[in-house]
Short mmCIF file of the C-alpha atoms (twelve columns), coordinates in Angstrom:
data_MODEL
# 
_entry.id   MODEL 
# 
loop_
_atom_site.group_PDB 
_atom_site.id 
_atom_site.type_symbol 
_atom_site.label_atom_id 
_atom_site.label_alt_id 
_atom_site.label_comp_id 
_atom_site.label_asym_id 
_atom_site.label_seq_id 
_atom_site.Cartn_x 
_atom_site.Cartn_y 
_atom_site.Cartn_z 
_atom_site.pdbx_PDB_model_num 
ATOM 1   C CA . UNK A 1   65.606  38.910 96.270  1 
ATOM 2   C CA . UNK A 2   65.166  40.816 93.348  1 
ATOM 3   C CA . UNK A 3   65.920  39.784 89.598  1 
ATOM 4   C CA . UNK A 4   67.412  41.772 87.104  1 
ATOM 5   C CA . UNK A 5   67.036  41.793 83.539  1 
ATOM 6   C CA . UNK A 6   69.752  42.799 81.141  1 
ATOM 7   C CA . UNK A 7   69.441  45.777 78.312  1 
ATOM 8   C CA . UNK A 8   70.759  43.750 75.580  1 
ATOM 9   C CA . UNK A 9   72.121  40.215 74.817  1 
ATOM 10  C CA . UNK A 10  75.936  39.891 74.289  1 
ATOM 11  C CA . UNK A 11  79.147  38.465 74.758  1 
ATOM 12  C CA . UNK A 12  81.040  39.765 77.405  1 
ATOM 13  C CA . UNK A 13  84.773  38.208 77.308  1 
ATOM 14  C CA . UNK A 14  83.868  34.748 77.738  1 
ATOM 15  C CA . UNK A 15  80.524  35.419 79.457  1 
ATOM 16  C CA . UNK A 16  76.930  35.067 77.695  1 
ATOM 17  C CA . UNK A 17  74.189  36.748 79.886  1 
ATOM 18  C CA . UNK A 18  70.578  36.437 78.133  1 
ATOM 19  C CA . UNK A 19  67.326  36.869 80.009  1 
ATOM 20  C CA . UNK A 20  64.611  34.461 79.137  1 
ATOM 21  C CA . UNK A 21  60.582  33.781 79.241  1 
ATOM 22  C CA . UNK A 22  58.906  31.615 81.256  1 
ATOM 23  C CA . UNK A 23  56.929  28.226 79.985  1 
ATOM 24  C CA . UNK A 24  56.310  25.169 82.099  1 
ATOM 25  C CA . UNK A 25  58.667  22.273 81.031  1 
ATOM 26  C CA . UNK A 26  58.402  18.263 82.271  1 
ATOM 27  C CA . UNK A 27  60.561  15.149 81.950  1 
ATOM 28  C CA . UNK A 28  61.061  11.871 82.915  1 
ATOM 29  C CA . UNK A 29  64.469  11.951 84.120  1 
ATOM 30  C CA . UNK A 30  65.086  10.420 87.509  1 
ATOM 31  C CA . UNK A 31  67.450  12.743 89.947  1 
ATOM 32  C CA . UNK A 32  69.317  12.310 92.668  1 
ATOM 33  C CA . UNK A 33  69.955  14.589 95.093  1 
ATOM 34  C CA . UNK A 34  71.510  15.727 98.288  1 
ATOM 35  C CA . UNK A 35  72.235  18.740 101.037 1 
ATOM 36  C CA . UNK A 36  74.767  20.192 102.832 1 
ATOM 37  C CA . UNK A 37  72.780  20.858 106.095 1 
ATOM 38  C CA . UNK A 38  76.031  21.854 107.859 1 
ATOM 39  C CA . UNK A 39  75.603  25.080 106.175 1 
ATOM 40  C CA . UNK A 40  74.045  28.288 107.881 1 
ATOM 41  C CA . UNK A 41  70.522  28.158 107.095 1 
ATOM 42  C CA . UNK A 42  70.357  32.077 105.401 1 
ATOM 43  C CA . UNK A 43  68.520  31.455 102.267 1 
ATOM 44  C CA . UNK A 44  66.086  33.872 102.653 1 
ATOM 45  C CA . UNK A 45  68.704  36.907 102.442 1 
ATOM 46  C CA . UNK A 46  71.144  34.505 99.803  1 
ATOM 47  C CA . UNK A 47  70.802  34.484 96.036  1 
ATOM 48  C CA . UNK A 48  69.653  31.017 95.051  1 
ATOM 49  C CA . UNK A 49  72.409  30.311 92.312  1 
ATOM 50  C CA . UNK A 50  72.226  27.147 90.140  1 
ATOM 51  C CA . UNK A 51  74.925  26.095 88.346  1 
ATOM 52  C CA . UNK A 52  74.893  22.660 85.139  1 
ATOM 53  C CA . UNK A 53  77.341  20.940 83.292  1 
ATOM 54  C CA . UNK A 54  77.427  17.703 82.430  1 
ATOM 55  C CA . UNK A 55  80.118  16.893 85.102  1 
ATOM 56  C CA . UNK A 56  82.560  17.854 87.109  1 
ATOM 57  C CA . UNK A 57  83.745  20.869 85.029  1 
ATOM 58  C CA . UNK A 58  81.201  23.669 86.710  1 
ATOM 59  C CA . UNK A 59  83.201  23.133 89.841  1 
ATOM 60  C CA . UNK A 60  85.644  24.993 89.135  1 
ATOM 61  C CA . UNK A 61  83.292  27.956 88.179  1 
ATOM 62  C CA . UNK A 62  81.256  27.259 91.046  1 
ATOM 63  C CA . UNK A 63  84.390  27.619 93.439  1 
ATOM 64  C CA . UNK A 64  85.390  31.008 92.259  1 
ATOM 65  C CA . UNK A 65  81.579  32.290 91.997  1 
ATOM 66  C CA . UNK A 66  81.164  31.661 95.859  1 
ATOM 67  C CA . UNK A 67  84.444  32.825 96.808  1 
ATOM 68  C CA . UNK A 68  82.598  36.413 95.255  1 
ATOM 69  C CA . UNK A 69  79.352  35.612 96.265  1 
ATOM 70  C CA . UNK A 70  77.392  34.225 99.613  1 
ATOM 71  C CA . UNK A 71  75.003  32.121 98.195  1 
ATOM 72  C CA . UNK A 72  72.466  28.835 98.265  1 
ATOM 73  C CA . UNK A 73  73.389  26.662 95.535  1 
ATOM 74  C CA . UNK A 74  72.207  24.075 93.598  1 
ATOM 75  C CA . UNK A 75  74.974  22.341 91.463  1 
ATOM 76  C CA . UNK A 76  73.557  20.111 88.755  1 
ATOM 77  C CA . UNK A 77  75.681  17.612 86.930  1 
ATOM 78  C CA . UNK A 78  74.064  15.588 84.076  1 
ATOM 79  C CA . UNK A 79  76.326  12.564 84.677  1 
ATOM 80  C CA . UNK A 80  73.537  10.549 82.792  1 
ATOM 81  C CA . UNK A 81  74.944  12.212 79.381  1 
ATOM 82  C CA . UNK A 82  78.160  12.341 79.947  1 
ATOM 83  C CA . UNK A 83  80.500  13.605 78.228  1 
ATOM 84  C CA . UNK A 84  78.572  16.105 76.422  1 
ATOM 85  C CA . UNK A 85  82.266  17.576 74.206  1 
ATOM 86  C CA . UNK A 86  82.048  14.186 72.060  1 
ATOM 87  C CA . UNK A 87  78.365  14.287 71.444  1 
ATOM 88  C CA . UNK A 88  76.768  15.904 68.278  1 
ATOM 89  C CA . UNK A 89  74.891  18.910 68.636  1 
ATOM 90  C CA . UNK A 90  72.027  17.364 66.496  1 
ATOM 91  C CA . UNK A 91  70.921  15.366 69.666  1 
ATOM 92  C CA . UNK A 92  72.703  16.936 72.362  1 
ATOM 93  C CA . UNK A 93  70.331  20.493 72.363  1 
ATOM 94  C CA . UNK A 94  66.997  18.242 72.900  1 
ATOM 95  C CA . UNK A 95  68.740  15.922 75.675  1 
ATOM 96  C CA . UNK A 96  70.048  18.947 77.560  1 
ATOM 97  C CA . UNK A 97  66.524  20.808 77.378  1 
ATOM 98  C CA . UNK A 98  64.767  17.933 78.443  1 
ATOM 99  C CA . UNK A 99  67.254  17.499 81.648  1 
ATOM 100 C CA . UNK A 100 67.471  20.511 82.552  1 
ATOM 101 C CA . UNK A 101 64.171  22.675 82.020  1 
ATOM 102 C CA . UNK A 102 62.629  20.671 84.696  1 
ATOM 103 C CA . UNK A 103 65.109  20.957 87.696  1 
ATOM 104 C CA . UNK A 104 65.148  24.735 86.891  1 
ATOM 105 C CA . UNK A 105 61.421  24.538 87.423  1 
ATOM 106 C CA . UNK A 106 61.719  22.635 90.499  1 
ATOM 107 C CA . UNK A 107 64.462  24.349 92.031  1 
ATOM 108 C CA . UNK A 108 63.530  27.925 91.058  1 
ATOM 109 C CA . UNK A 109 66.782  30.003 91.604  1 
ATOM 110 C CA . UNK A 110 67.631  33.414 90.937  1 
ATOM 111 C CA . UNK A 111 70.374  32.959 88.570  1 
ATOM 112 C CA . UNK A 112 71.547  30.027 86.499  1 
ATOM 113 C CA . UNK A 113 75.179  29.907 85.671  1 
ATOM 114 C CA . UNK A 114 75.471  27.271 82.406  1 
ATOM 115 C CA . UNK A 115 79.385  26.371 83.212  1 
ATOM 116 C CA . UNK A 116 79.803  24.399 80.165  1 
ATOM 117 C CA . UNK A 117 81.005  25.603 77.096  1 
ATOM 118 C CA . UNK A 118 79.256  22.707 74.766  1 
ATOM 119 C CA . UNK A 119 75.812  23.435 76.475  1 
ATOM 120 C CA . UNK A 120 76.599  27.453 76.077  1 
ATOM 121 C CA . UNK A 121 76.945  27.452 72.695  1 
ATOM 122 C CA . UNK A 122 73.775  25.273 72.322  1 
ATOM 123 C CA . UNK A 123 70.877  26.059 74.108  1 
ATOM 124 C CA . UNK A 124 70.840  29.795 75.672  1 
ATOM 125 C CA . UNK A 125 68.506  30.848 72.772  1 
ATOM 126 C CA . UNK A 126 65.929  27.793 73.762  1 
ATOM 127 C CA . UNK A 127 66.248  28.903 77.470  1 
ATOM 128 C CA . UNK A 128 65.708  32.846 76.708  1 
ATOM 129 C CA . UNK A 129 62.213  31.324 75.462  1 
ATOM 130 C CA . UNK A 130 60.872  29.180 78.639  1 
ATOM 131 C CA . UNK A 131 62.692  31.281 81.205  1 
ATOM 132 C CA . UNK A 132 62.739  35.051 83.260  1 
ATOM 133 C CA . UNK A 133 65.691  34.541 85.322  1 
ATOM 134 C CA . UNK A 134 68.995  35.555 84.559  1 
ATOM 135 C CA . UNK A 135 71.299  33.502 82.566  1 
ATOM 136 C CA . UNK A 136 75.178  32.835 82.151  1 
ATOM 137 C CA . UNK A 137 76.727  31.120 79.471  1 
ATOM 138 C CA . UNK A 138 80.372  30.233 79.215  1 
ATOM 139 C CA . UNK A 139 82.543  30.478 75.752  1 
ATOM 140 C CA . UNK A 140 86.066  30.063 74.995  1 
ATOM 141 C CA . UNK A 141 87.666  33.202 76.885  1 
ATOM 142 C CA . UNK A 142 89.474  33.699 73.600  1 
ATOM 143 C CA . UNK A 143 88.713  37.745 73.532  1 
ATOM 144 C CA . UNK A 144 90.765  38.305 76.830  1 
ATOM 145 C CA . UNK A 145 93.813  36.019 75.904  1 
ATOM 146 C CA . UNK A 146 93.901  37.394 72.154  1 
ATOM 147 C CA . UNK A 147 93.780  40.872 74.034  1 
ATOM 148 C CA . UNK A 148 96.935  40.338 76.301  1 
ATOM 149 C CA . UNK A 149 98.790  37.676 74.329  1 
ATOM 150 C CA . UNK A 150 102.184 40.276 73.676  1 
ATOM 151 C CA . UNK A 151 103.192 37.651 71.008  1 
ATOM 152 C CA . UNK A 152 99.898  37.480 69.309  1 
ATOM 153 C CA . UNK A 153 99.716  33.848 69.405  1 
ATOM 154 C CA . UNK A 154 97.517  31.940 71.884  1 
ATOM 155 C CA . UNK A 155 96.454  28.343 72.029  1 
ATOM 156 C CA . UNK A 156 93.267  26.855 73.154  1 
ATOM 157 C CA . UNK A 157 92.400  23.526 74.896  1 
ATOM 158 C CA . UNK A 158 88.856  22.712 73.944  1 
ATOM 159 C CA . UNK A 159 86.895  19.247 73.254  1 
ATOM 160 C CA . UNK A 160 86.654  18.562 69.702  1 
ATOM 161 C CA . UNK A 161 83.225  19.710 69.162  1 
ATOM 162 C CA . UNK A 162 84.104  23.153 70.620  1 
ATOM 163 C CA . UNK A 163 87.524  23.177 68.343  1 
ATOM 164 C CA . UNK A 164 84.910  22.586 65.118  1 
ATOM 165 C CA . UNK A 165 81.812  24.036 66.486  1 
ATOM 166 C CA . UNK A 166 81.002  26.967 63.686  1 
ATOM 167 C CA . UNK A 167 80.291  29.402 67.329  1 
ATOM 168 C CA . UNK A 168 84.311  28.999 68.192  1 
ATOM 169 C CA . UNK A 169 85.345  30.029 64.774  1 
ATOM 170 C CA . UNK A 170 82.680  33.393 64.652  1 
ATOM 171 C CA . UNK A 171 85.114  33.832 68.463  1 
ATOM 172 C CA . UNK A 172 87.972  33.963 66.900  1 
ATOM 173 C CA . UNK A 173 87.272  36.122 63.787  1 
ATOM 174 C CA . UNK A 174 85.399  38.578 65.587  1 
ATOM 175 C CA . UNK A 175 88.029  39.050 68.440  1 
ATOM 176 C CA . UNK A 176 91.096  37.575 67.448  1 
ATOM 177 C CA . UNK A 177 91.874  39.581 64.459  1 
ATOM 178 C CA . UNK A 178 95.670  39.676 63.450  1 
ATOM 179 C CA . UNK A 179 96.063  36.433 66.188  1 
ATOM 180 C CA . UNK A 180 96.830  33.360 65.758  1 
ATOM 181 C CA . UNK A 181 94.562  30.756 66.978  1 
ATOM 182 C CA . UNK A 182 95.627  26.952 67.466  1 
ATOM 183 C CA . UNK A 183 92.955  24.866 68.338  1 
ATOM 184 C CA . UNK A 184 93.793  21.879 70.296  1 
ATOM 185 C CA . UNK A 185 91.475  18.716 70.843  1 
ATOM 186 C CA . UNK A 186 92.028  17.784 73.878  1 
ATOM 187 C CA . UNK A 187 89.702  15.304 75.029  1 
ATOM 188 C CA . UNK A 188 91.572  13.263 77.554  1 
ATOM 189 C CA . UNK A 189 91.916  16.228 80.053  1 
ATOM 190 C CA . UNK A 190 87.842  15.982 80.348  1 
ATOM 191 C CA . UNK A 191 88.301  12.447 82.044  1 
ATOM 192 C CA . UNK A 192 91.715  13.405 83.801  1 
ATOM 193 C CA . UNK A 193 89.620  16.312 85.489  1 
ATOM 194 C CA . UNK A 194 86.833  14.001 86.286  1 
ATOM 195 C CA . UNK A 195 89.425  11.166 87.789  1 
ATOM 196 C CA . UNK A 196 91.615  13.808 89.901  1 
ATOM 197 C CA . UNK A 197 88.717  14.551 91.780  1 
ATOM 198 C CA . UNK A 198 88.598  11.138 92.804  1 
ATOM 199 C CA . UNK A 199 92.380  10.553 93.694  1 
ATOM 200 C CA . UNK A 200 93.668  9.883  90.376  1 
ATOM 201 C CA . UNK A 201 97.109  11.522 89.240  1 
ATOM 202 C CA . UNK A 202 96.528  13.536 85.975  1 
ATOM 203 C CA . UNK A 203 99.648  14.123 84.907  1 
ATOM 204 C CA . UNK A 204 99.682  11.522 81.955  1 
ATOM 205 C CA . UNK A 205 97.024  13.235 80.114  1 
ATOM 206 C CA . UNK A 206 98.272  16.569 80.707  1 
ATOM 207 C CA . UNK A 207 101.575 15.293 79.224  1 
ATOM 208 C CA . UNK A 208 99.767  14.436 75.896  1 
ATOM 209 C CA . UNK A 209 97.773  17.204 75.830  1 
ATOM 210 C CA . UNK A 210 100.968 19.670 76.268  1 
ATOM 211 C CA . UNK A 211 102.972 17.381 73.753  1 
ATOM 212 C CA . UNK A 212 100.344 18.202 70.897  1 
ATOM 213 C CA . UNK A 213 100.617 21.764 71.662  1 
ATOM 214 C CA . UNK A 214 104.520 21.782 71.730  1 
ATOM 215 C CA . UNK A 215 104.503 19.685 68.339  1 
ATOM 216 C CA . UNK A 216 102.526 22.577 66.569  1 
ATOM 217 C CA . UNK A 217 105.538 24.394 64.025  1 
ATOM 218 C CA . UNK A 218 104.482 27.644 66.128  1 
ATOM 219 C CA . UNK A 219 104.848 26.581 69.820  1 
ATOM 220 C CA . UNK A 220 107.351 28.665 70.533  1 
ATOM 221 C CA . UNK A 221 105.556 31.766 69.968  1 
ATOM 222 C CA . UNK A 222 102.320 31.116 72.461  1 
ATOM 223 C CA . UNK A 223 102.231 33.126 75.405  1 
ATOM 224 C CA . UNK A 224 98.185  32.110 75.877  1 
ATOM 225 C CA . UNK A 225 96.917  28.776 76.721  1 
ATOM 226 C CA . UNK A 226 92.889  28.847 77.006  1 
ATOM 227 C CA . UNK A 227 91.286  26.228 79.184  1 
ATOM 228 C CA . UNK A 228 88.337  26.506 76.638  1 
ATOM 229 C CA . UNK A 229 86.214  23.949 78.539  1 
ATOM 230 C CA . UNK A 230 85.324  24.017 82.866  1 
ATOM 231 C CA . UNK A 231 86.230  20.821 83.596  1 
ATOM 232 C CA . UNK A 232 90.192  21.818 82.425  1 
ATOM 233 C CA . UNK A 233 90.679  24.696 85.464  1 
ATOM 234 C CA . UNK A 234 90.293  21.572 87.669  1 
ATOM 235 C CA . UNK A 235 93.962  20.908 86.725  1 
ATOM 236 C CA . UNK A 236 94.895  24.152 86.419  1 
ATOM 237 C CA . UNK A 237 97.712  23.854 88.904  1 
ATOM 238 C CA . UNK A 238 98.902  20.829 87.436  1 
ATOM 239 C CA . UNK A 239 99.348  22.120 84.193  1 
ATOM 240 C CA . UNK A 240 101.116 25.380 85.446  1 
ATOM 241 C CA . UNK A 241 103.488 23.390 87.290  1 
ATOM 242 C CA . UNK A 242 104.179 20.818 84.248  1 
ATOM 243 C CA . UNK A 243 104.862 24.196 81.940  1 
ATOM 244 C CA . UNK A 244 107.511 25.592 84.532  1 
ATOM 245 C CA . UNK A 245 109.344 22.261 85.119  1 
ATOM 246 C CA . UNK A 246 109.580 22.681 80.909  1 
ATOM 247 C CA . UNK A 247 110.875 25.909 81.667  1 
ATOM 248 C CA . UNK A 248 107.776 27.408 79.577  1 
ATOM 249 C CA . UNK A 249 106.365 31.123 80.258  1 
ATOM 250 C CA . UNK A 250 102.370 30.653 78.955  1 
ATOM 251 C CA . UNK A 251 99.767  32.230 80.555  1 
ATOM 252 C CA . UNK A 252 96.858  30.457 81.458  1 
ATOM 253 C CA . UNK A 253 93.393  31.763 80.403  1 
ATOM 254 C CA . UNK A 254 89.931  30.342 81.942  1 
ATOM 255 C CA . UNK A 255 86.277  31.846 82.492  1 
ATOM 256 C CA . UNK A 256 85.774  31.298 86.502  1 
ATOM 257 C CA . UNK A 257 86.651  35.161 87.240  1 
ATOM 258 C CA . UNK A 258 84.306  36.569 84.452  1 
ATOM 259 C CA . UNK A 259 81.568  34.601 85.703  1 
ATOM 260 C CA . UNK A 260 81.887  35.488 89.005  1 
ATOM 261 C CA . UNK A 261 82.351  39.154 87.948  1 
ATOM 262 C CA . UNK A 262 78.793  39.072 85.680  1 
ATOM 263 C CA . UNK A 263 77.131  36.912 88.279  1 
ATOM 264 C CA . UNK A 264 77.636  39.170 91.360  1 
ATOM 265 C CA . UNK A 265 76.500  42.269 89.257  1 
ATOM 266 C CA . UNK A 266 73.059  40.736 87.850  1 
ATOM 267 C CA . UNK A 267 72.270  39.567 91.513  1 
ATOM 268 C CA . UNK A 268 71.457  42.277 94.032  1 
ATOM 269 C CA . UNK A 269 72.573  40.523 96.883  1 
ATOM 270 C CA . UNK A 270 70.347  41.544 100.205 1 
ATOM 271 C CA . UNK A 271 73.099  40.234 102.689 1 
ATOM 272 C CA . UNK A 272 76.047  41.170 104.227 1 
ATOM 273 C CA . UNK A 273 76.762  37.876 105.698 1 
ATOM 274 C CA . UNK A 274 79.883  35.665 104.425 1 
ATOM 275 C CA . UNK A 275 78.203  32.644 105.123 1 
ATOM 276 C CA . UNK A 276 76.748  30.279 102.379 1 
ATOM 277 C CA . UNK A 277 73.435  28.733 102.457 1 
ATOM 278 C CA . UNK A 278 72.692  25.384 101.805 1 
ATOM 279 C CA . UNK A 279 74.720  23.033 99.163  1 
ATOM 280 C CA . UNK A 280 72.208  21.214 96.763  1 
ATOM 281 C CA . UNK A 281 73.816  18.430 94.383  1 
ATOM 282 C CA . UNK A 282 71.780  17.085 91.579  1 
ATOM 283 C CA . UNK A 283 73.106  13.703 89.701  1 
ATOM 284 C CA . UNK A 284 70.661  12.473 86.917  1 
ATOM 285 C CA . UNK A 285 72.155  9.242  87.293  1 
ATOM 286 C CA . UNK A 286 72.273  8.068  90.384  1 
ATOM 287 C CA . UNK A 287 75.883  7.891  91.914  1 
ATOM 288 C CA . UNK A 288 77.284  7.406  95.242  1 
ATOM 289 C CA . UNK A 289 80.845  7.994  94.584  1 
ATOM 290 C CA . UNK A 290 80.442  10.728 92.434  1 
ATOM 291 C CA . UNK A 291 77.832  12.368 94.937  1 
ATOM 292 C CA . UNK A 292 80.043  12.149 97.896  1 
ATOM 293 C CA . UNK A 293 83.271  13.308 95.948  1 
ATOM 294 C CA . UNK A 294 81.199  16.383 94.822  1 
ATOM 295 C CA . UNK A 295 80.068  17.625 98.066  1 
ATOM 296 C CA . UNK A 296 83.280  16.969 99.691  1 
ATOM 297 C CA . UNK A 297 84.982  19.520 96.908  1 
ATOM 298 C CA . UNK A 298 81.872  21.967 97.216  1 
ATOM 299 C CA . UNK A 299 82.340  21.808 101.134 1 
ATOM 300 C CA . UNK A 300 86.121  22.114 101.298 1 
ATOM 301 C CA . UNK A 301 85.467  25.018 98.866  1 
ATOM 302 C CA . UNK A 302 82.925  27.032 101.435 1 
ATOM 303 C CA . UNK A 303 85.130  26.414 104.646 1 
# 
């Protein structure tokens, strides 16, 4: 399997790819993990593809990646911080780091896929300086809906420190010029995402979160809605399906496509096989019901 390295760092829609140098990196975090050993055993011809967020949210990237790409993954989930949207950045760089520079030296893979936009925004310029592999970052996908939005107005569901966060605001002035923007905290969806998964009805949360928009004195105008964090395309359907019962035309916006689209051009696959490899999950706090709920989406996912 052969790594590529890109000619430049940049943003591309909502992607960030950087390339990185390598430096040995320890910790003490405990981490528990698990496989999916009812998956073809090809990982010598698959990409090794390693995907982190603090939850449940890289899922939903994750799904879309492998629907693009055959692939042996690791999905890591740093459960032990969660959630990392309410945290400030002043800590939350050096607690990331620390979690994750070691499982990336353990595991080894051939691409890491960062499918959080918190973590994005934070620590791709300390990774470029311990790691060679290639590297995906996620941002608000604010360039593509300010692109198509007909009405120029788009709104974006974020967590509150992406709707503040100094990196959102460069976003919008650099690509949403002659746009307007409304940034919506939207907090609640994080843990309605995380509960769905295990059999809890969302639809309460989504109900706030679509009242604040429709309060806003321009609501009428958006024809945009960004999902400007992963763990909000886990209810993706739900929300669609709330906005036609309100008899509401919005388009939804979300990162899982450009990923894919960047991932499956920086890896030069050797395979021809549709078959995945094997399914790693990594919890840095241990978690049985969380585990098992993970694997059982990652596995309906690859079937």
């Amino acid at each position: 399997m052969n790594k590529r390295t890109a000619s430049q760092n940049a943003v591309n829609n909502n992607v960030i790819n950087n390339n990185v140098i390598n430096t040995d990196a320890s910790s003490n975090n405990a981490i528990n993990t698990t496989k999916n050993n009812n998956a073809i055993n090809t990982s010598a011809t698959l990409p090794h593809i390693l995907v982190f967020d603090s939850g449940a949210g890289g899922l939903s990237i994750t799904s879309v990646v492998r629907a693009k790409i055959p692939c042996t993954l690791t999905y890591v989930a740093d459960n032990k911080h969660y959630p990392y949207g309410e945290q400030p950045s002043s800590k939350l760089e050096n607690i990331i780091l620390s979690t994750l520079c070691p499982i990336i030296q353990q595991h080894q893979p051939d691409l890491i896929i960062i499918a959080c936009n918190t973590a994005s925004t934070l620590i791709l310029p300390a990774l470029r300086a311990r790691f060679t592999t290639p590297i995906i970052g996620v941002v608000p996908a604010i360039k593509p809906a300010a692109k198509h939005s007909k009405t120029k107005t788009i709104a974006v569901f974020a967590t509150k420190e992406t709707t503040q966060r100094s990196y959102t605001h460069n976003l919008i002035n650099e690509h949403a010029n002659g746009v307007d923007v409304i940034l919506i905290s939207t907090p609640m969806l994080v843990s309605a995402a995380e509960n769905h998964l295990h059999g809890q009805c969302p639809q309460n949360a989504i109900n706030n979160a679509l009242h604040m928009l429709f309060s806003h004195p321009k609501a009428n105008q958006i024809d945009t809605l960004v999902l400007a964090c992963t763990h909000f395309p886990l209810l993706k359907k739900h929300i669609a399906n709330t906005l036609k019962q309100q008899q509401k035309t919005i388009q939804l916006q979300d990162s899982g496509n450009a990923i894919a689209n960047r991932a499956y051009s920086l890896l030069n696959v050797q395979t021809t096989t549709a078959q995945h490899g094997k399914t790693t999950v990594v919890l840095t706090l241990k978690d049985k019901q969380k585990q098992a709920c993970y694997e059982q989406y990652l596995s309906e996912k690859t079937d």
